[in-house]
C-alpha positions as CSV (number, residue, x, y, z in Angstrom):
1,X,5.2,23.0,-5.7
2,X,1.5,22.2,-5.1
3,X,-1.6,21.4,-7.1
4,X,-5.2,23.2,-7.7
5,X,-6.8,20.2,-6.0
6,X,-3.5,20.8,-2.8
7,X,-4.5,24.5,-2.7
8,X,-8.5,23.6,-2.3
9,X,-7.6,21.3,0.5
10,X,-5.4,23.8,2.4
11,X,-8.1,26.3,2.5
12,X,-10.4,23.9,3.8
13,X,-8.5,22.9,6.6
14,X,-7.5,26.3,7.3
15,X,-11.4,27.3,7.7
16,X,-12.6,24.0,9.3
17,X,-9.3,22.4,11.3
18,X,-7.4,19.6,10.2
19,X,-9.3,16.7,8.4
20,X,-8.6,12.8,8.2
21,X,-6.2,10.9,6.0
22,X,-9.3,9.2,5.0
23,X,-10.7,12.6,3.8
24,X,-7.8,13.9,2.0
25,X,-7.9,10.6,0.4
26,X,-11.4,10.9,-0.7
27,X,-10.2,14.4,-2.3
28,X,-7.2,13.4,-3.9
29,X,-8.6,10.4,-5.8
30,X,-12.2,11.2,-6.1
31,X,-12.9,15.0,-6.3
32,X,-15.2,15.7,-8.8
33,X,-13.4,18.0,-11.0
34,X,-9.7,17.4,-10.0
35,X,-9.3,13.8,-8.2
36,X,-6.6,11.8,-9.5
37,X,-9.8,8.8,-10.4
38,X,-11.8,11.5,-12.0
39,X,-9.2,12.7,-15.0
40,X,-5.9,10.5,-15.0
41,X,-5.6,7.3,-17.3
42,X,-3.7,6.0,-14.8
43,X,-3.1,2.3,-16.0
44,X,0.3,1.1,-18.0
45,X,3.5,2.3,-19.0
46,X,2.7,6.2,-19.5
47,X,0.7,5.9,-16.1
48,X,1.9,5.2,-12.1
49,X,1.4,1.7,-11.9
50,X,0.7,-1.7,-14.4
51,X,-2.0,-4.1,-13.5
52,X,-2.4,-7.9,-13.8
53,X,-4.5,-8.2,-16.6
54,X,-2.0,-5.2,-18.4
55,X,0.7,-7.6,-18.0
56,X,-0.1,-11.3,-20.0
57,X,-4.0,-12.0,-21.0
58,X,-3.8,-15.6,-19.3
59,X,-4.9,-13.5,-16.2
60,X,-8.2,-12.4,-17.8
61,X,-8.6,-15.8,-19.6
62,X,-8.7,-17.6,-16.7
63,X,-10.8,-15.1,-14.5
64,X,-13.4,-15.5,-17.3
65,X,-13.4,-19.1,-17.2
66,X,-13.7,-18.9,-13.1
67,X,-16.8,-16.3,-13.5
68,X,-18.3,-19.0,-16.2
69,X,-18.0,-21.9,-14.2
70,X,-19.5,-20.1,-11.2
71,X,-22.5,-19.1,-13.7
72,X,-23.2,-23.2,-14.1
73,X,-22.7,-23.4,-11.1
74,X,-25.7,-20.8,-10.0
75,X,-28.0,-22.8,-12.3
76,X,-27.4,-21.2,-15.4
77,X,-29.2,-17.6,-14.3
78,X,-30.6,-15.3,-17.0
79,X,-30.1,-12.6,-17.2
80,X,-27.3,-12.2,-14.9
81,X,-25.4,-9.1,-14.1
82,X,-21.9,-9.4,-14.8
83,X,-20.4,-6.6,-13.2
84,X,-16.6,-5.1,-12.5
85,X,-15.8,-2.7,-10.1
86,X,-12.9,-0.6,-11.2
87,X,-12.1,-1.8,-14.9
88,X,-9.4,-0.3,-15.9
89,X,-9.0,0.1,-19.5
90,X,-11.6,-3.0,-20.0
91,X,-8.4,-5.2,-20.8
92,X,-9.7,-8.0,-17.9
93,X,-13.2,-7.7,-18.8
94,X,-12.3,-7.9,-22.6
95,X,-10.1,-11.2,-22.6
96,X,-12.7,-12.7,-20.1
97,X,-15.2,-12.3,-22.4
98,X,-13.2,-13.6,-25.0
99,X,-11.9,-16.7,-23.5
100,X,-15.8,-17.5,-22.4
101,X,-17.5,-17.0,-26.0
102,X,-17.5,-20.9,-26.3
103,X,-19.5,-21.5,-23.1
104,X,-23.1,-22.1,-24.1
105,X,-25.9,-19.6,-23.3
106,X,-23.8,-18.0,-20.8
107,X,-23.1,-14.8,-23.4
108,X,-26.5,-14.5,-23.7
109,X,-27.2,-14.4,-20.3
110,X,-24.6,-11.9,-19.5
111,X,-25.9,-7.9,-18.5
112,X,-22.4,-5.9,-18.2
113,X,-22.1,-3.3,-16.0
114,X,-18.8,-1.4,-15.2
115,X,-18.4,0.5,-12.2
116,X,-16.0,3.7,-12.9
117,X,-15.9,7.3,-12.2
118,X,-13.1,8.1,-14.6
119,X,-14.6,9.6,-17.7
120,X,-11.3,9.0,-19.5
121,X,-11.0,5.4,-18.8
122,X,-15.1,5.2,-19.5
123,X,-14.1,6.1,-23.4
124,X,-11.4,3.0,-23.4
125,X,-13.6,0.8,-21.5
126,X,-16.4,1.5,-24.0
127,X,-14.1,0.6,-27.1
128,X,-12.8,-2.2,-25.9
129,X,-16.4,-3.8,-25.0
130,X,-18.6,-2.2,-27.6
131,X,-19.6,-5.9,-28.6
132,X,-21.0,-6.3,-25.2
133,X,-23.0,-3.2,-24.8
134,X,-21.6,-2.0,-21.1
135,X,-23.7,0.1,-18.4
136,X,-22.0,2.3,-16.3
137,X,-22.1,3.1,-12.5
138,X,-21.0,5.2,-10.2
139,X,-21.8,3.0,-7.7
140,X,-22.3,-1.0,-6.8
141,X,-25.5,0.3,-5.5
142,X,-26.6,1.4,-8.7
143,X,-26.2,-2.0,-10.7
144,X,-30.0,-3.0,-11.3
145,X,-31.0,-6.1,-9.0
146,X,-30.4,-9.9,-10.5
147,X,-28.1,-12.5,-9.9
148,X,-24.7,-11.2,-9.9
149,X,-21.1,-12.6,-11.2
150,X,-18.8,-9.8,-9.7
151,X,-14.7,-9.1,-10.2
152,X,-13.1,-6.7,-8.1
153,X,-9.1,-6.0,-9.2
154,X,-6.8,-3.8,-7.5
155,X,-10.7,-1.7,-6.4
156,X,-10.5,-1.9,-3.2
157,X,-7.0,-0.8,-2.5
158,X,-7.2,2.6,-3.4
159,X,-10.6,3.5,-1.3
160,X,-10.0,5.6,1.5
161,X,-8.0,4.8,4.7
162,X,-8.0,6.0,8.2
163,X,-4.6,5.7,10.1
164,X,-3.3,5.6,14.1
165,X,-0.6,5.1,15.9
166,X,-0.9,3.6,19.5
167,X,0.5,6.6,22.0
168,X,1.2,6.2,25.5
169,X,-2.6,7.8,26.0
170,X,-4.1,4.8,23.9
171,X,-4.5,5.1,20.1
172,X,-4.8,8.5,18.2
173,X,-6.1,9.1,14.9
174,X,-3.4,10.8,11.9
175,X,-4.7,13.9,10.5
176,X,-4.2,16.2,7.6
177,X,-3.3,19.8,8.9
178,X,-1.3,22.8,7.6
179,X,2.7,23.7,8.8
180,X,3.5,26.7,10.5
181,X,3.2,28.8,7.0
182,X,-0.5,28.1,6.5
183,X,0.1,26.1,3.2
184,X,1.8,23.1,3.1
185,X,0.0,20.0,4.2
186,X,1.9,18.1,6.8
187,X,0.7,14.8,9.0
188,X,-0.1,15.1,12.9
189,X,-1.8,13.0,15.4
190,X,-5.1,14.0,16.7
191,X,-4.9,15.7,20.2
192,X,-7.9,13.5,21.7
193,X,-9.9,10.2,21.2
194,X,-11.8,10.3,17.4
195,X,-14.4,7.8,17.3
196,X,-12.7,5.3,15.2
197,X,-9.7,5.5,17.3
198,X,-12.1,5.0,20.3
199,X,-13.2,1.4,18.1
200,X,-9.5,0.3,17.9
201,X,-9.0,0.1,22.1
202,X,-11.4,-2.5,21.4
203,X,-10.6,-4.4,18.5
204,X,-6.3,-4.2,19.1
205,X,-6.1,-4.4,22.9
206,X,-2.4,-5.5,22.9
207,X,-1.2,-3.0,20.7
208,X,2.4,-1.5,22.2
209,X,3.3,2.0,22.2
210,X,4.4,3.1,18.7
211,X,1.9,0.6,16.7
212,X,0.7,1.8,13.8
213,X,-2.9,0.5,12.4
214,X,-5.5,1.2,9.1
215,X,-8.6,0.6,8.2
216,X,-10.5,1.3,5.2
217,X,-14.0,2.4,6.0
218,X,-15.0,2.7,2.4
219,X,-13.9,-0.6,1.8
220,X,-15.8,-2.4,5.0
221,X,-19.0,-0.5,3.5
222,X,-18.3,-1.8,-0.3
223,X,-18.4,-5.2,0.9
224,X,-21.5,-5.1,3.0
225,X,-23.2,-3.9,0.2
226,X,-21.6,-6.5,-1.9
227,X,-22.7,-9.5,0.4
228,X,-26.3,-7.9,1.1
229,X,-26.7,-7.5,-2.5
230,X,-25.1,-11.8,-2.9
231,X,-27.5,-13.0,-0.1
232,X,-30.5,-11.1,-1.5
233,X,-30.3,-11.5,-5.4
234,X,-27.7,-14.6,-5.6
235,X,-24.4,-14.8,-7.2
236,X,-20.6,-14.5,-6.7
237,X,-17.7,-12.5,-6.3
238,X,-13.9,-12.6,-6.7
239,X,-11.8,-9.6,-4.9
240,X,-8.4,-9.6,-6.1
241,X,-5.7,-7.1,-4.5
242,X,-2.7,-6.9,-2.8
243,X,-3.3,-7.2,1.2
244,X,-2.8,-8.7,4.4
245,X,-5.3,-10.0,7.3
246,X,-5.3,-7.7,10.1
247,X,-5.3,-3.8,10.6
248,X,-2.0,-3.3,12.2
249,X,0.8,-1.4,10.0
250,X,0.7,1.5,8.2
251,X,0.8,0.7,4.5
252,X,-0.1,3.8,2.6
253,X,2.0,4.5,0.0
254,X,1.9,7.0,-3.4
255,X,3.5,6.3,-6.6
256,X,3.7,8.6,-9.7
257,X,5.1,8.2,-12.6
258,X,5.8,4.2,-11.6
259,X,7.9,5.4,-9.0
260,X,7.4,6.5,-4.7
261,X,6.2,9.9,-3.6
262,X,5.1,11.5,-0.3
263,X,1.3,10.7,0.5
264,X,0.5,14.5,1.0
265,X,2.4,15.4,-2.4
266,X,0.8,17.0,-5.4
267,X,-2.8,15.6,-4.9
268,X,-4.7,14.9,-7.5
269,X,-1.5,13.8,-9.6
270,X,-0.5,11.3,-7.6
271,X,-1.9,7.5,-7.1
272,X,-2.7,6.4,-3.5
273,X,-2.8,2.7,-2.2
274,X,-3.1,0.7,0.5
275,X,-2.6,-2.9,1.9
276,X,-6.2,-4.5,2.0
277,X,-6.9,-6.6,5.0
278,X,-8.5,-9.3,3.7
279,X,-9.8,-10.5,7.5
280,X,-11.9,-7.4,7.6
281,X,-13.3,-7.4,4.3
282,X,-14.6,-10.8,4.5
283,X,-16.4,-10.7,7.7
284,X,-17.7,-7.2,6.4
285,X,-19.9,-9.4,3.8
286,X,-21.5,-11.5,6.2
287,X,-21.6,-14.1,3.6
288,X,-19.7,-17.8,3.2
289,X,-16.0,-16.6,2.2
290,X,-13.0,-18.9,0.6
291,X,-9.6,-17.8,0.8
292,X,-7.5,-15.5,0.8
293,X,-5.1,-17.4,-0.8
294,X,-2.3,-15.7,-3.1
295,X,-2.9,-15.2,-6.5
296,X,-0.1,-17.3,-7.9
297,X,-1.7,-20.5,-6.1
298,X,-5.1,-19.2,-7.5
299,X,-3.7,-18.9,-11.1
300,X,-1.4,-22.1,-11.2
301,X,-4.6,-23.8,-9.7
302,X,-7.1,-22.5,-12.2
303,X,-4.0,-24.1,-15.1
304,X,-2.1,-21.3,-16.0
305,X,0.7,-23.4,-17.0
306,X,-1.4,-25.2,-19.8
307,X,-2.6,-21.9,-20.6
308,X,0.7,-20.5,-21.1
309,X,2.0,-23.8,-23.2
310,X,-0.8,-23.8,-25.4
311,X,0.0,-20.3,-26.3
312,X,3.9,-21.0,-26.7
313,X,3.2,-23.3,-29.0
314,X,1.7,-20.6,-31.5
315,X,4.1,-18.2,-30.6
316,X,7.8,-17.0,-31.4
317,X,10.7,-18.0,-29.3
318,X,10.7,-14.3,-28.4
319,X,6.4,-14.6,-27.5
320,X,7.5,-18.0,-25.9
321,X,10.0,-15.6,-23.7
322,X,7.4,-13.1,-23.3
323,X,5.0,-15.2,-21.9
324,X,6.5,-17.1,-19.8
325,X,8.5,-14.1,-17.9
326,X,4.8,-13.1,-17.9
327,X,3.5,-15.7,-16.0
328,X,6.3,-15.4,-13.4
329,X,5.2,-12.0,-12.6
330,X,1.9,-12.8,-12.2
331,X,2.6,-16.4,-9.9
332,X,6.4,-15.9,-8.6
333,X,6.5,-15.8,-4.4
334,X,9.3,-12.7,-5.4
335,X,6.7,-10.7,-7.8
336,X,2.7,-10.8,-7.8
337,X,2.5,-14.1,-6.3
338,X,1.9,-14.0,-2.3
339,X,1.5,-10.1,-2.0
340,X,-1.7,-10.4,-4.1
341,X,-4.4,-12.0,-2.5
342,X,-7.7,-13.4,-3.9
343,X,-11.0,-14.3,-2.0
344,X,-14.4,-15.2,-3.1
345,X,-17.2,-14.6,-1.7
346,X,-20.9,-16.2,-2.5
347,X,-22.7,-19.1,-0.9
348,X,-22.8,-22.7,0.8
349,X,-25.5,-24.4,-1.4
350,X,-22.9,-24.5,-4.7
351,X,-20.1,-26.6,-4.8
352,X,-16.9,-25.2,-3.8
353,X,-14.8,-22.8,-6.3
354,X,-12.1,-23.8,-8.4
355,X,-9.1,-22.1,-6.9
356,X,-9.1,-22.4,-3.5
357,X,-8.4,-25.9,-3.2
358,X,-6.1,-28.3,-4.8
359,X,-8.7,-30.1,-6.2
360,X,-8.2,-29.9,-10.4
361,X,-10.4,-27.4,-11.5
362,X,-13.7,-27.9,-13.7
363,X,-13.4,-25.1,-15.5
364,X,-14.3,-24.1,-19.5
365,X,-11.3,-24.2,-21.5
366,X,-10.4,-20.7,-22.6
C-alpha cells in the first residue's frame, strides 16, 4: 500500500523518466504539503527515532556551556546570532539556555534563530523557548548577518543523498523508476554516465566492481554556506551526527515507527537517514576544522561525569539509575558513543575548543 505523496512521485516519473534517490529524497522529507519534515512530529517515543538531547539533559547542558565559552572566546560579541539548524522539539536549545543563564551578558547578547520547516514542531519549539523570543527560518541563508554561535544535531543526516555503485563500465548513478506495472517505485542503476557519477571516477579511482558510494549534495552546499557565512561575519559551529569520513558505502536507511523499513516505502511517512561523511563536510567549509571525534570523548571531555554526579546527588536511587544508564547511551563505544561524530568548525585566531583535546576544559559550570 502506497501514500498520496508515493502516488505524486509515480506520476512524475512516469511523465519525465526516472529521477535520483537524491530527488525522491527531497520529496519524501521535504514536499511542501506532504514531506515527512513538513507534517510529522517525528522526535521521541510516539515518533521513528529518539535524539541525544530527548535522552538525559546533560547533553544540552553541556552543549550550552561549549556555545558560551566559544562566545568569550569571540570577544564577548553583541548581539550575536545564536542559531540551530533542525531543533527538534527545542529540548537542546532549551536546557542550553538553561544551563548558560549564569554566564554574564552572554543572555543578553543572544538573537535566537531556529531553522525548521516543520510547522508542527515550530508550535513546540515556540513553547519551549517563549522566554527567548525565537526567529524562524527556512533557511541558514535567511538568518540576518552577525556573529554567529551555530549547533547542528542529527541536521545534516537526513538531507538528500545521491547513490552509485561502481559497474564494470565505471560508476553509475541509483535511480528511482517505476516496475513493470507502472506504480510501484523500484531502484535501478542509470543506463549511462550522470554528471555526479562522472565526479566520482575522479575522486574514487580505486573503487572495485561492486563498490557502493554517497554523497550528500545538500549537505556539501549547507556547509559552504555555513563557513562563507563564519569567515565573513565571525563565529562558530558544532555539527553533531552520526557519520563516517569518506563517501564509499551505501548507508541509507528508513525507520518508522522506531523500527527498519524499505527506502522507497510509504513516502512521506517514513524517516530517511544517512551516514554523514565528516571528511567532506569539513573541507566543504573552507574554514579551520577540529575533529571529528566521537561524541562520547566530546561529552566525557566537556565533564559529563561531574555533571551526571552532581545530579545524582539530588536525585532518587531510581533518578541516580536513570541517569547514569543515560549517560551510557549517550558516551558508551556500544551505543551513541563512536557512531556519532562531532566537529567544529570556526577560526585560528581563538584558542582551541574545549572538546577536542584532552586538555581540561574551561568551560561555565552549567
Amino acid at each position: 500500500m502506497t501514500t498520496e505523496l508515493g502516488r505524486l512521485i509515480a506520476r512524475r516519473i512516469a511523465l519525465t523518466g526516472p529521477i535520483s534517490l537524491a530527488d525522491f529524497m527531497a520529496e519524501a522529507m521535504a514536499h511542501p504539503r506532504l514531506g515527512y519534515y513538513r507534517r510529522a512530529l517525528p522526535v521521541g517515543a510516539a515518533g521513528d527515532f529518539t535524539t541525544a538531547p530527548e535522552i538525559s539533559q546533560m547533553f544540552g547542558e553541556l552543549i550550552g556551556a561549549w556555545l558560551a565559552e566559544r562566545w568569550l572566546a569571540m570577544g564577548r560579541p553583541a548581539p550575536v546570532r545564536l542559531v540551530e539548524l533542525g531543533p527538534g522539539r527545542g529540548t537542546l536549545m532549551a536546557d542550553a539556555l538553561r544551563a548558560t543563564r549564569g554566564v554574564p551578558g552572554f543572555h543578553a547578547a543572544l538573537d535566537l534563530h531556529l531553522v525548521e520547516i516543520n510547522e508542527p514542531l515550530r508550535a513546540l519549539q515556540a513553547t519551549a523557548l517563549s522566554a527567548h523570543r525565537p526567529t524562524w527560518h527556512a533557511r541558514l541563508d535567511d538568518v540576518p548577518a552577525g556573529p554567529t554561535l551555530l549547533v547542528a544535531n542529527e541536521f545534516f543526516d537526513a538531507l538528500p543523498v545521491r547513490q552509485f555503485e561502481r559497474t564494470d563500465a565505471g560508476w553509475r548513478e541509483r535511480m528511482v523508476g517505476l516496475a513493470e506495472d507502472g506504480e510501484t517505485l523500484r531502484l535501478a542503476l542509470a543506463p549511462g554516465v550522470t554528471a555526479w557519477a562522472g565526479a566520482l571516477e575522479a575522486t574514487l579511482p580505486g573503487a572495485t566492481t561492486g563498490a557502493q558510494a554517497e554523497l550528500c549534495e545538500a549537505g556539501l552546499s549547507v556547509a559552504a554556506s555555513l563557513g562563507r557565512r563564519l569567515a565573513e561575519q565571525g563565529g562558530w559551529a558544532l555539527l553533531i551526527d552520526y557519520g563516517r569520513d569518506g563517501a564509499l558505502g551505501a548507508s541509507l536507511q528508513a525507520v518508522r515507527g522506531h523500527r527498519g523499513t524499505g527506502i522507497l516505502d510509504r513516502p512521506g511517512e517514513t524517516d530517511l537517514s544517512a551516514l554523514v561523511d565528516f571528511a567532506a563536510l569539513a573541507r566543504a567549509t573552507g574554514r579551520p576544522t577540529f575533529g571529528p571525534v566521537g561524541q562520547g570523548d566530546f561529552l566525557r571531555r566537556l565533564g559529563i561525569a561531574p555533571r551526571a554526579a552532581a545530579l545524582k546527588a539530588r536525585a532518587t536511587a531510581a533518578q541516580g539509575a536513570a541517569i547514569d544508564a543515560a549517560m551510557a547511551r549517550l558516551i558508551a563505544p556500544d551505543q551513541m558513543g563512536t557512531l556519532f561524530r562531532v566537529l567544529a568548525v570556526g577560526d585560528d585566531r581563538s584558542a582551541a575548543p574545549a572538546g577536542f583535546s584532552d586538555s581540561p576544559p574551561d568551560l561555565p559550570a552549567p
